[in-house]
C-alpha positions as CSV (number, residue, x, y, z in Angstrom):
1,X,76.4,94.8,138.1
2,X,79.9,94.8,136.7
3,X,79.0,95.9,133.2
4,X,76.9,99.1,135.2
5,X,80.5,99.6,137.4
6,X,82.1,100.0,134.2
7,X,79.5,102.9,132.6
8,X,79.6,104.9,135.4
9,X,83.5,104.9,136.4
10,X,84.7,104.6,133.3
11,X,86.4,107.6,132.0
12,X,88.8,106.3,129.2
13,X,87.7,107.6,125.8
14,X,85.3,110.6,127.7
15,X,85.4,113.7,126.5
16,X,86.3,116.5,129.0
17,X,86.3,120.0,129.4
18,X,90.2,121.2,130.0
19,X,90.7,124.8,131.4
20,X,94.1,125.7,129.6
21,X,97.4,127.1,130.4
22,X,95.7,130.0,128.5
23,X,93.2,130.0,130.4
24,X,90.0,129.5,128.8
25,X,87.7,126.5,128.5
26,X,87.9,123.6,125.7
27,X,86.7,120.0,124.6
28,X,89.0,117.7,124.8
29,X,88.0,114.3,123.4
30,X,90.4,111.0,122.1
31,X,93.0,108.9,123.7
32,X,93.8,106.4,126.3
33,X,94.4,108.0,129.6
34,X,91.9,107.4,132.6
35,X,90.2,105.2,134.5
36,X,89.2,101.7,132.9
37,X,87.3,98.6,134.8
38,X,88.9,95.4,133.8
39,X,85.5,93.4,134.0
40,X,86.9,89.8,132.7
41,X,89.4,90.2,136.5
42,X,86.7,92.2,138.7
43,X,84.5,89.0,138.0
44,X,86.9,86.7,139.1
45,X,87.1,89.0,142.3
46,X,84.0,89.4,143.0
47,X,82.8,85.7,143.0
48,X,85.8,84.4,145.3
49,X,84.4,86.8,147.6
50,X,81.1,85.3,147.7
51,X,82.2,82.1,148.1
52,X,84.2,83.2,150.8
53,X,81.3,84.3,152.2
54,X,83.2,87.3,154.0
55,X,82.4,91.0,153.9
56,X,85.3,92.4,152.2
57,X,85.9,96.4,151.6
58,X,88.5,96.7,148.6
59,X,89.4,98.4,145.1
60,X,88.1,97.5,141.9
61,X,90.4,95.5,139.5
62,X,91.2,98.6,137.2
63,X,93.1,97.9,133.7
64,X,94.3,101.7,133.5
65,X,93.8,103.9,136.5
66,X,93.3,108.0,136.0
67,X,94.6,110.2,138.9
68,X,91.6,111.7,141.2
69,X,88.6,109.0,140.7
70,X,84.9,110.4,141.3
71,X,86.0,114.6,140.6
72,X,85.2,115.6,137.4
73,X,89.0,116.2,136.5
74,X,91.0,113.3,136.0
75,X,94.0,114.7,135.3
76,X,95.1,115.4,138.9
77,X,97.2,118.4,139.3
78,X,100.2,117.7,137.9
79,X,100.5,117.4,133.6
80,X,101.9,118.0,131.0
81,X,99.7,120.2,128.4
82,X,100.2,121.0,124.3
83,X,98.0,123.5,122.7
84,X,98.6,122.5,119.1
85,X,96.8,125.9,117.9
86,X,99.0,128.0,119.7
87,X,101.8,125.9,119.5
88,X,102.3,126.3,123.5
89,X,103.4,123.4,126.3
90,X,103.0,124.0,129.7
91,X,104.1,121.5,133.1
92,X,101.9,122.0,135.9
93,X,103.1,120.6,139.2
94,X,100.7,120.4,142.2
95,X,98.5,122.9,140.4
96,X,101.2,125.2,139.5
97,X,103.2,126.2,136.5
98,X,106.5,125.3,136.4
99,X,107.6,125.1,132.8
100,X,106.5,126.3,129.2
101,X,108.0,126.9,125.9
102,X,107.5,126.9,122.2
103,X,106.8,123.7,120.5
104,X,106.8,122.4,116.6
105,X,104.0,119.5,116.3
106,X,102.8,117.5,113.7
107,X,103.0,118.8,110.0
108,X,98.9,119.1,109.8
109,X,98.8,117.2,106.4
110,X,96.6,114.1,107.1
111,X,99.3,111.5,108.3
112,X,101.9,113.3,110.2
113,X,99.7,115.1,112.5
114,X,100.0,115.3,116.2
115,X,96.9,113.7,117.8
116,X,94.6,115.5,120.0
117,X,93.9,113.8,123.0
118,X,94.5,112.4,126.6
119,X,97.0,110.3,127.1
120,X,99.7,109.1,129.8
121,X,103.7,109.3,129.5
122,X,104.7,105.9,128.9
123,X,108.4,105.6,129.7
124,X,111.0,108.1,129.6
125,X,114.9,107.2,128.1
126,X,118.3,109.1,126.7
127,X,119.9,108.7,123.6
128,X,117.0,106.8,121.6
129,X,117.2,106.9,117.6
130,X,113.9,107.9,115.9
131,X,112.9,106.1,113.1
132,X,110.2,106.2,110.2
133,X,108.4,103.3,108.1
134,X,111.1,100.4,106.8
135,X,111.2,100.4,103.6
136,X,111.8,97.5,100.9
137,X,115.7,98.2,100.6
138,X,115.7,97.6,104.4
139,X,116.2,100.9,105.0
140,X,114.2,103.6,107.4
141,X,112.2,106.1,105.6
142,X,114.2,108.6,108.6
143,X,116.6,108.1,111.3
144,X,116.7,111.1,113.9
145,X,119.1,110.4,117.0
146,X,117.7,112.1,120.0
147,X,118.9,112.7,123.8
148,X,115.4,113.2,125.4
149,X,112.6,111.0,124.4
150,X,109.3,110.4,125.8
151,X,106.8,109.0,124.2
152,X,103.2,109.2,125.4
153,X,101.6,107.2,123.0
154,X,102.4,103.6,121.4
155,X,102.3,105.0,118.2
156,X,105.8,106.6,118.3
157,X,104.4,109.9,119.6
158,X,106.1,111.6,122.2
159,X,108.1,114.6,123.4
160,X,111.9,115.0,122.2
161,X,114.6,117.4,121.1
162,X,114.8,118.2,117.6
163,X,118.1,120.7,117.4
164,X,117.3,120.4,113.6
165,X,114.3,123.0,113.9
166,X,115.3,126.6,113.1
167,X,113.1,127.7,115.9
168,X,109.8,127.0,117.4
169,X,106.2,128.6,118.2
170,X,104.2,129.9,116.1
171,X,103.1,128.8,112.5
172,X,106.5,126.8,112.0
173,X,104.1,123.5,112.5
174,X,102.6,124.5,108.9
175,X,105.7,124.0,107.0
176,X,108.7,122.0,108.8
177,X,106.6,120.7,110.9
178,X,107.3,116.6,112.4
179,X,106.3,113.5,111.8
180,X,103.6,113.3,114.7
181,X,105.9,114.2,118.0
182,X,106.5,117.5,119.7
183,X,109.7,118.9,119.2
184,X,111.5,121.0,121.9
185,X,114.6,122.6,122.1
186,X,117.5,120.4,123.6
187,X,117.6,122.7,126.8
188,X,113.7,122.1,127.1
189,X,113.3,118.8,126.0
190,X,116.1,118.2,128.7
191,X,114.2,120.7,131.8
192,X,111.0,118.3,131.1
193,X,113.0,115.1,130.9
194,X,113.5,115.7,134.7
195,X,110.6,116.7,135.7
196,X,107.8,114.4,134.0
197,X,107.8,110.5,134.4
198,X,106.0,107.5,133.6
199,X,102.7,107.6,134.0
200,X,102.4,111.6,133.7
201,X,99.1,112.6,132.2
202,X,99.6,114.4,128.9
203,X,96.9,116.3,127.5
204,X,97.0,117.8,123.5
205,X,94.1,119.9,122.3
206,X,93.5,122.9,119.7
């Protein structure tokens, strides 16, 4: 019974369709964000409840929980999107748009690319230092100081400043583009940093 919960509520690793900032319709499949039935603690639930031998009318024991359960859109409606073909970010609050601006993703060579995706903000913070693979010297393959991060995946991807970029939009991505995250300007990265917090779907998709 538990197991047939978990198929049908389930939405963690779905893919869904995603109306865009642009409007227009797309797949979006990959990532962590959504609903997720945490069978092993429901179990546990669900028998002390028979033994108690009471009726009892409650919530499921949920490992990760999406934002409107049972309507075909997840998401809510407030997000954060990236169109990584466009190279576009939008903030929708409460169904409206109240921020977008040019973005510079992930250098599309393999390894440094931006992942495509639905995912959840996972904590926000100032002043955080960036930093690559360690090397054998002890060293970090980089070191980038930033004054907005916010990460949204546990990977090291995430939203920041990057007042290194000569600009952003466009087909910048292609040739100095980063390491995986999505670089902002300082006075952007900043505008989000108060307006998105933990727990914040985030939705990437080309």
């Amino acid at each position: 019974y538990i197991a047939q919960l978990a198929t049908k509520y389930n939405t963690v690793g779905t893919t869904r369709t995603f109306v865009t900032g642009r409007g227009d319709t797309v797949q979006v499949s990959g990532g962590d964000f959504g609903w997720y039935l945490n069978q092993e603690d429901e179990y546990a639930a669900l028998v002390a409840n028979i033994q108690s031998g009471e009726e009892v009318s409650r919530e499921p024991k949920w490992s990760r929980r999406g934002a409107d359960h049972g309507d075909d859109n997840d998401y809510g409606d407030t997000y954060a999107e990236v169109d990584l073909t466009t190279q576009k970010f939008w903030f929708f609050q409460n169904g409206e748009v109240i921020m977008n601006c040019d973005i510079v993703s992930g250098t599309p060579n393999g390894e440094d690319d931006t992942p495509q995706g639905s995912y959840d903000l996972t904590y926000k913070t100032k002043n955080a230092v960036l930093r690559g693979e360690l090397l054998a010297n002890g060293e970090y393959s980089y070191e980038s100081p930033v004054a907005f991060w916010m990460p949204f995946t546990w990977q090291g991807h995430g939203f920041h400043d990057a007042t290194w970029q000569p600009g952003f939009g466009g087909s910048l991505y292609q040739s100095i583009g980063s390491h995986g995250c999505v670089n902002m300007s300082y006075s952007d990265a900043g505008t989000l940093f108060g307006m998105i917090g933990a727990g914040t779907p985030v939705v990437l998709h080309y």
